[in-house]
Short mmCIF file of the C-alpha atoms (twelve columns), coordinates in Angstrom:
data_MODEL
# 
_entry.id   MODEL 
# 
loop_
_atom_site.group_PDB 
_atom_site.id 
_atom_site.type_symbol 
_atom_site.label_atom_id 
_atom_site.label_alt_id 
_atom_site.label_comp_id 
_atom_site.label_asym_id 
_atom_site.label_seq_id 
_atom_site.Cartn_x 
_atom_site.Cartn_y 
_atom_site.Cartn_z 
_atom_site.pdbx_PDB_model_num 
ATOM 1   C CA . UNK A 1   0.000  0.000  0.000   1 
ATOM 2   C CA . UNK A 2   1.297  3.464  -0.897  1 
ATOM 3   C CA . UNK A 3   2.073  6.149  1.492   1 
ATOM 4   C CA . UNK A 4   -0.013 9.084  1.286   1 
ATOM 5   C CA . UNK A 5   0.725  12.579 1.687   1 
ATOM 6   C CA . UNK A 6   0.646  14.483 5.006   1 
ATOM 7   C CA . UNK A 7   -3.612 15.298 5.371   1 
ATOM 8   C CA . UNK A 8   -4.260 13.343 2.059   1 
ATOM 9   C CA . UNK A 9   -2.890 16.126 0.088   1 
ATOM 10  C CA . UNK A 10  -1.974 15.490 -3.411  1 
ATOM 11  C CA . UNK A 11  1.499  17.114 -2.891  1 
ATOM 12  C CA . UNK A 12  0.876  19.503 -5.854  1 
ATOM 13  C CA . UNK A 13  1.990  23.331 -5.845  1 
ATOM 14  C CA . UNK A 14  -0.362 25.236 -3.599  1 
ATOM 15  C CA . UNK A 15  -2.491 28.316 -5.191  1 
ATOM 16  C CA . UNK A 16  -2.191 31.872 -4.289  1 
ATOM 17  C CA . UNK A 17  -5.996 33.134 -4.173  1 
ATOM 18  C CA . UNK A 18  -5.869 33.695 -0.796  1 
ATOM 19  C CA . UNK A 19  -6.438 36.825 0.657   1 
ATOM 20  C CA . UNK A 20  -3.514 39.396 2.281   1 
ATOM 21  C CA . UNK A 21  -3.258 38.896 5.972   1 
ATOM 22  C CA . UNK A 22  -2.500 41.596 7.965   1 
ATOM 23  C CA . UNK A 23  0.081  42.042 10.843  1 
ATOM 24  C CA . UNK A 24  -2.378 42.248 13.799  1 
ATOM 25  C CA . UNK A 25  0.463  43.959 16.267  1 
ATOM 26  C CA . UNK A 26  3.550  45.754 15.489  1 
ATOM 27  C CA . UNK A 27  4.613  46.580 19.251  1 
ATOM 28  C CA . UNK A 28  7.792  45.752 20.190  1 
ATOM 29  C CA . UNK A 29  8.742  44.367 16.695  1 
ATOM 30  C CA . UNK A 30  11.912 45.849 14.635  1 
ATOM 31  C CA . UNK A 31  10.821 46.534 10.887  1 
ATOM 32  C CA . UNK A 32  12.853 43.689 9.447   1 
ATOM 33  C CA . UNK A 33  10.609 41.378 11.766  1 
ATOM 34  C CA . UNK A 34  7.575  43.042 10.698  1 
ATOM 35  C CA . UNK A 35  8.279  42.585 7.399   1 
ATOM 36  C CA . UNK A 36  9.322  38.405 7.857   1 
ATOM 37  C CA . UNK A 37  6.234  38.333 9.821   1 
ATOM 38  C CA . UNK A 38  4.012  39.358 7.370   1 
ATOM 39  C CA . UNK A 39  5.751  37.248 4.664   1 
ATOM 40  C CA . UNK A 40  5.432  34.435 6.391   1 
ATOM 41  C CA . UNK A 41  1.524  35.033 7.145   1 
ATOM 42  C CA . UNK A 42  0.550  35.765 3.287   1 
ATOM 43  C CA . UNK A 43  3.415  32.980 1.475   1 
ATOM 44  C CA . UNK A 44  1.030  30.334 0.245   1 
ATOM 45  C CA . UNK A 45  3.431  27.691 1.100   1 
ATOM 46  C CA . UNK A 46  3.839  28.255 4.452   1 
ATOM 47  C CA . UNK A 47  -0.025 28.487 4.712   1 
ATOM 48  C CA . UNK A 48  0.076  24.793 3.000   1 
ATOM 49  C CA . UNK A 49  2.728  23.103 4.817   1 
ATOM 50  C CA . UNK A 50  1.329  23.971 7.980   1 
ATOM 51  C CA . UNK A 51  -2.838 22.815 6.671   1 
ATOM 52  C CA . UNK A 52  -0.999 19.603 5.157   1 
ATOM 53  C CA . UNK A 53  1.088  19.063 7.934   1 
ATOM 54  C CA . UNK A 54  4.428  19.222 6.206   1 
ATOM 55  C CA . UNK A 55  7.423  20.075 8.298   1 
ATOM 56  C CA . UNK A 56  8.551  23.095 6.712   1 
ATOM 57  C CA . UNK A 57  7.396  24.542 3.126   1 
ATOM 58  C CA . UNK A 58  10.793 23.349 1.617   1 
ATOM 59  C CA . UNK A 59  8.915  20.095 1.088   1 
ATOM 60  C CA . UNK A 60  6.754  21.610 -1.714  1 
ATOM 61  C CA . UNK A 61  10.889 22.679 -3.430  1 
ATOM 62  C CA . UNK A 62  11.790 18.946 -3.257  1 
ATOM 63  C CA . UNK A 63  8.107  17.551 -4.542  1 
ATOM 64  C CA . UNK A 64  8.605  19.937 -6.853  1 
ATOM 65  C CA . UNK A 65  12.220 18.463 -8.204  1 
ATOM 66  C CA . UNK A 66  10.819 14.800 -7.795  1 
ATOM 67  C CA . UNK A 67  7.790  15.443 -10.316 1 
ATOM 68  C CA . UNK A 68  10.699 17.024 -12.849 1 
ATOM 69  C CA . UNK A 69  13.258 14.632 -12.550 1 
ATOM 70  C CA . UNK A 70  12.084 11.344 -10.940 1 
ATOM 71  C CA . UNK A 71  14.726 11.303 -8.286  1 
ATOM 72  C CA . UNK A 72  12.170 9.096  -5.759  1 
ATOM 73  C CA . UNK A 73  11.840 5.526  -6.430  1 
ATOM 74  C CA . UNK A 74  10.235 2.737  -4.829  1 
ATOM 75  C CA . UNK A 75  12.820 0.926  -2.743  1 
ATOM 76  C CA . UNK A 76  15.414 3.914  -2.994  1 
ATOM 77  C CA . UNK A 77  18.091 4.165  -0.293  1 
ATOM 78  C CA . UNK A 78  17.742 8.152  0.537   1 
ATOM 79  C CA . UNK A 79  19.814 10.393 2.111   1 
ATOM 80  C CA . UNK A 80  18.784 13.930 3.225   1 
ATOM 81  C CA . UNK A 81  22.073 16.267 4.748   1 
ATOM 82  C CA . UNK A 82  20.958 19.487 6.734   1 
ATOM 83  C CA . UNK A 83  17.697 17.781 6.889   1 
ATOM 84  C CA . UNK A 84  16.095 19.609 9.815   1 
ATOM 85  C CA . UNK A 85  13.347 20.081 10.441  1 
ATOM 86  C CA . UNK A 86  12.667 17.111 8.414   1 
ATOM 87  C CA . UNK A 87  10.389 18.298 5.470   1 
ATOM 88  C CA . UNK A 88  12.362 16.744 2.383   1 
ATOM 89  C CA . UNK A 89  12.913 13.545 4.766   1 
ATOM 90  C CA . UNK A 90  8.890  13.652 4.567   1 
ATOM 91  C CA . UNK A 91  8.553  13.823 1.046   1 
ATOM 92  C CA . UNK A 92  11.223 11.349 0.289   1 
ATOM 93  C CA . UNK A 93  9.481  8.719  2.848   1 
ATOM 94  C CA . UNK A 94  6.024  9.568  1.314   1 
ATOM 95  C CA . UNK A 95  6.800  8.900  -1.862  1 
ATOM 96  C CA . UNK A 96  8.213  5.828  -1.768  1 
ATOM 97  C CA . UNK A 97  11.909 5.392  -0.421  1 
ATOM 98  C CA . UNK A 98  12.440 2.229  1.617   1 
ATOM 99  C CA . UNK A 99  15.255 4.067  4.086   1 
ATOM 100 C CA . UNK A 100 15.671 7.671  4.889   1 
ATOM 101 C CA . UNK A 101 18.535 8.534  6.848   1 
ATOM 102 C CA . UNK A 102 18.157 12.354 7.969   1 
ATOM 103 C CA . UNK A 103 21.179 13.797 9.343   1 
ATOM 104 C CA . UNK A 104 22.067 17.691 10.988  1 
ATOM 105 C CA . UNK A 105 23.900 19.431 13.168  1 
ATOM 106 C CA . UNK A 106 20.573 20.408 14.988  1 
ATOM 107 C CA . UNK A 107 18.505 17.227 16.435  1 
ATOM 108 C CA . UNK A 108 15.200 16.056 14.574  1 
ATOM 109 C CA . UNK A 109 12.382 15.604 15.760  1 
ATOM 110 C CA . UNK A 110 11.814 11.996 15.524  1 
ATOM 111 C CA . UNK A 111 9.658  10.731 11.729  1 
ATOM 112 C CA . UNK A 112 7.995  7.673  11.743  1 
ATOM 113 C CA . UNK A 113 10.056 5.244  9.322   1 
ATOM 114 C CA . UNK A 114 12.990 7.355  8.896   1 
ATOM 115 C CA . UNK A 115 16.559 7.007  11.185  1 
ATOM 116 C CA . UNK A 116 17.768 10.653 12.489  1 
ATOM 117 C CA . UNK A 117 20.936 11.430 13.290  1 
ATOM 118 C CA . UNK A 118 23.090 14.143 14.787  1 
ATOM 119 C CA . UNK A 119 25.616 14.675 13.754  1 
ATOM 120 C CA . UNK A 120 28.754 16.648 11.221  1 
ATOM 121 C CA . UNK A 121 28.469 14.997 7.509   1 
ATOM 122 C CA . UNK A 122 32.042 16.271 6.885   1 
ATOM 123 C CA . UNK A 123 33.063 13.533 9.779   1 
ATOM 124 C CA . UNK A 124 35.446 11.306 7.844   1 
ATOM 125 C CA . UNK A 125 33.629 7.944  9.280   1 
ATOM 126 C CA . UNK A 126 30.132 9.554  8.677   1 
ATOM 127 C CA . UNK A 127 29.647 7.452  5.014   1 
ATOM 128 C CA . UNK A 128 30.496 4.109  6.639   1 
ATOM 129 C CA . UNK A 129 28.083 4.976  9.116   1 
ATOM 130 C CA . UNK A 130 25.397 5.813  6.827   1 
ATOM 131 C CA . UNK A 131 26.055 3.018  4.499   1 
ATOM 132 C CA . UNK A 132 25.444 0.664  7.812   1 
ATOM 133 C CA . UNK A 133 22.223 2.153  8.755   1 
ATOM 134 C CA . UNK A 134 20.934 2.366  4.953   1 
ATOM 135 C CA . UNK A 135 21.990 -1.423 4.639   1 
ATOM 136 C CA . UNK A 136 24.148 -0.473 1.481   1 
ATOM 137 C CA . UNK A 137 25.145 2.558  -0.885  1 
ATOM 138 C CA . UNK A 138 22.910 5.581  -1.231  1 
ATOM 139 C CA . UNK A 139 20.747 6.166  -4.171  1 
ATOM 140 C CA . UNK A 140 19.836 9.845  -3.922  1 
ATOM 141 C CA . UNK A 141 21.899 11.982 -1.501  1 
ATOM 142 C CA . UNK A 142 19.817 15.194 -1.077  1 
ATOM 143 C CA . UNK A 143 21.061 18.682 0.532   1 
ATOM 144 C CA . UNK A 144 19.021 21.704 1.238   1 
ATOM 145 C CA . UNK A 145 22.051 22.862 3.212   1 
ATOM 146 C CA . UNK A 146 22.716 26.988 3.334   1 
ATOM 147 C CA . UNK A 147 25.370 28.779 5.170   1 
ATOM 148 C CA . UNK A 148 24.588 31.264 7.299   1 
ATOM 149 C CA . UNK A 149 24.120 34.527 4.998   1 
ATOM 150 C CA . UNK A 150 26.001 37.736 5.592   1 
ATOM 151 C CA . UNK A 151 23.937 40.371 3.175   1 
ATOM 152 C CA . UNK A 152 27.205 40.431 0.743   1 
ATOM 153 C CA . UNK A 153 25.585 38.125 -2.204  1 
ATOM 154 C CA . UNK A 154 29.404 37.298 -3.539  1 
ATOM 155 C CA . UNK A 155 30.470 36.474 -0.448  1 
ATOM 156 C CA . UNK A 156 27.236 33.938 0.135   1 
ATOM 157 C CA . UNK A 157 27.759 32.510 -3.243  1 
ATOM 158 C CA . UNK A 158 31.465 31.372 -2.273  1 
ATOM 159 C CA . UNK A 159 30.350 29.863 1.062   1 
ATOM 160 C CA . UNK A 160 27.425 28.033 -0.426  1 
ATOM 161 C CA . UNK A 161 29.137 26.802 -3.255  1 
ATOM 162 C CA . UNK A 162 32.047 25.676 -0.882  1 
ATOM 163 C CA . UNK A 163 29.257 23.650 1.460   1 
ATOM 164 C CA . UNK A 164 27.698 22.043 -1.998  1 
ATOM 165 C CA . UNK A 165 31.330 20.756 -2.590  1 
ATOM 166 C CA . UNK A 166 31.779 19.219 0.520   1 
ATOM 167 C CA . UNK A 167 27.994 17.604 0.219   1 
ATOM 168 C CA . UNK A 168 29.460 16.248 -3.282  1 
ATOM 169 C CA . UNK A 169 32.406 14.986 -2.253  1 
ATOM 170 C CA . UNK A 170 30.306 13.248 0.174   1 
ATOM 171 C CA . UNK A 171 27.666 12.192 -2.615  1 
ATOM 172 C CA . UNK A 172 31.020 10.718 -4.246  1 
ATOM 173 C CA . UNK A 173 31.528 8.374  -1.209  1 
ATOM 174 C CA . UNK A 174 28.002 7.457  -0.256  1 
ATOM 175 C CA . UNK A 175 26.060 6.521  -3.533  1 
ATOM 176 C CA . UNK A 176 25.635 3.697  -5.864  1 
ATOM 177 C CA . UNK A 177 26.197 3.447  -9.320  1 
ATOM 178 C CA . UNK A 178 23.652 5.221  -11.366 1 
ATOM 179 C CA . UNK A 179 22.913 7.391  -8.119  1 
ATOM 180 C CA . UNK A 180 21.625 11.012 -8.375  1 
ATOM 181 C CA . UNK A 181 22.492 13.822 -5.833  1 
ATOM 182 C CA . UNK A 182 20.911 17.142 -5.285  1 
ATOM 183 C CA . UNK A 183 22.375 20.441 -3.972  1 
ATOM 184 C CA . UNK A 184 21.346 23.536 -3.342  1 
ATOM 185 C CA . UNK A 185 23.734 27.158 -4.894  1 
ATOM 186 C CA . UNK A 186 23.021 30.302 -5.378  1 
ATOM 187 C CA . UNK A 187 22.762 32.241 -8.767  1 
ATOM 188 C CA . UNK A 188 26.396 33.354 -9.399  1 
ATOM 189 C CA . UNK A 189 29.276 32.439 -11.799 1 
ATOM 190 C CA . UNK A 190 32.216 31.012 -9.892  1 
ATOM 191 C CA . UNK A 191 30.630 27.349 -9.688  1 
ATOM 192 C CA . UNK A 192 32.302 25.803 -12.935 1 
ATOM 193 C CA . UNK A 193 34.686 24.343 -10.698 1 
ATOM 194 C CA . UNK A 194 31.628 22.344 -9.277  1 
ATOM 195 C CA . UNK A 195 29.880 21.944 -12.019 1 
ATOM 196 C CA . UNK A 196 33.237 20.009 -13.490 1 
ATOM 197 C CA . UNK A 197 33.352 17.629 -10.877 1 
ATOM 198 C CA . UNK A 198 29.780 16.755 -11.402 1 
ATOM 199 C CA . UNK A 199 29.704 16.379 -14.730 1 
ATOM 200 C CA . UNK A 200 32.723 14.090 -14.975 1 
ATOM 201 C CA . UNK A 201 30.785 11.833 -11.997 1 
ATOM 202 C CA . UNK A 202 27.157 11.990 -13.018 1 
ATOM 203 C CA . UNK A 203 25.713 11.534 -16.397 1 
ATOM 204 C CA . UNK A 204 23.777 14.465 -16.499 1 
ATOM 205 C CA . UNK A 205 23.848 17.642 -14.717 1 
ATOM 206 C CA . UNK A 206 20.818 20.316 -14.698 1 
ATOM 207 C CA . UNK A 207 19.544 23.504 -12.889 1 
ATOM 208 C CA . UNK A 208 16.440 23.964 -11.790 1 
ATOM 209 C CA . UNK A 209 14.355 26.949 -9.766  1 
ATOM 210 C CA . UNK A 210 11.140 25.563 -7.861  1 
ATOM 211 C CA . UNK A 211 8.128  27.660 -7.985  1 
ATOM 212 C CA . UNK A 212 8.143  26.824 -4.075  1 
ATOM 213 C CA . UNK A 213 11.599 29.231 -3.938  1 
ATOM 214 C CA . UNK A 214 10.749 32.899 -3.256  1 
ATOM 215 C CA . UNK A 215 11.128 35.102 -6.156  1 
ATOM 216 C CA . UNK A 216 13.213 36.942 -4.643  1 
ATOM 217 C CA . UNK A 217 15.690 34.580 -3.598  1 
ATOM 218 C CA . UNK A 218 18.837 33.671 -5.145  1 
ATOM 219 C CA . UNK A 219 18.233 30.042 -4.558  1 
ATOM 220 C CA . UNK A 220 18.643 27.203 -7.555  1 
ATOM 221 C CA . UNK A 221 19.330 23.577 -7.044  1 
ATOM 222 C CA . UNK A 222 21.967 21.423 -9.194  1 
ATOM 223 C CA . UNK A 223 20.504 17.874 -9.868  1 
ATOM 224 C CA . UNK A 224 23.381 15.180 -10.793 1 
ATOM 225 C CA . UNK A 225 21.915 11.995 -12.434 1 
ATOM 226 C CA . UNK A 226 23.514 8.774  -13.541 1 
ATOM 227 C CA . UNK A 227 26.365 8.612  -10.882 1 
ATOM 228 C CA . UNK A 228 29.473 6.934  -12.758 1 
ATOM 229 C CA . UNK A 229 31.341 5.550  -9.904  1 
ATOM 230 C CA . UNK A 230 35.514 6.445  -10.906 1 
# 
């Protein structure tokens, strides 16, 4: 029997008729916080992953990615760095993988079905420790891992391109043959170096914006199929 969606929701892109909500109080909030606040009240995905009973609205970015490039499949070995709260660990156990292993520096809340960890994926013994629990070789290593920004968008580029490395060189260690990974960058032109390393590991390499990213965020994910083991 399949696994349904959290609430029985189809897992489809949410709408936007709904109507602006106001900020009910201001008091004692700075303007930046205002203006989060009020984001976060009228973003349509928010709204959904909390009436669906996602984890976080990134889960709507990775179904999303899934319905484009098929990177779930029944019986998949899946796992999902920077994974807190635990909304792509969700989707990837809702749609079919047969092991999720979610691992952060934060701790998860526990998900039915799926092993949590705690934990530094840079740690040299971390892939023969994931390998263990997954009962072989990954098939899709996932990460919706950001740096902390600092406001300077070169500067942010550099440090999240830098963190998708290091998820890749894990990727490198972890997967199977034929194995896909999935990163998230920001929009910028000093990842060839990245980009090089994929393409001479996976068999193809693509880009891709969610509608589920804010417009205006830099945000793009690099999707590595066909993992060609050296």
């Amino acid at each position: 029997m399949s696994r349904r969606l959290p609430g029985g929701a189809p897992g489809t892109v949410p709408g936007s008729r709904d109507t602006h909500v106001a900020l009910r109080t201001a008091r004692g909030r700075s303007p930046a916080s205002q203006r989060w606040l009020t984001r976060q009240l009228n973003d349509p995905y928010v709204r959904a992953a909390v009436r669906e009973g996602w984890r976080s609205r990134a889960a709507f970015k990775l179904i999303e990615l899934d319905e484009r490039f098929h990177l779930l499949t029944p019986r998949a070995r899946v796992v999902d760095l920077g994974a807190a709260p635990g909304g792509w660990t969700q989707v990837a156990l809702l749609r079919g993988a047969a092991r999720v292993v979610a691992l952060d520096l934060l701790a998860i809340d526990p998900l039915p079905g799926a092993m949590t960890l705690t934990g530094d994926f840079s740690d040299p013994d971390m892939p023969r420790r994931l390998a263990a629990l997954l009962g072989g070789p990954a098939d899709l290593v996932l990460s919706d891992m950001a740096p902390n920004t600092t406001g300077h968008a070169a500067t942010d580029h550099l440090r999240i391109v830098a963190l998708a490395e290091q998820a890749l060189d894990f990727a490198l260690a972890t997967l199977a043959p034929g194995g896909a990974f999935v990163a998230k960058v920001f929009q910028g032109g000093t990842e060839q170096r990245l980009l090089a390393a994929m393409k001479r590991a996976f068999r193809s390499v693509r880009h891709a914006k969610p509608l589920a990213s804010r417009k205006e965020s830099s945000e793009l994910y690099v999707i590595a199929q066909g993992f060609r083991p050296g």
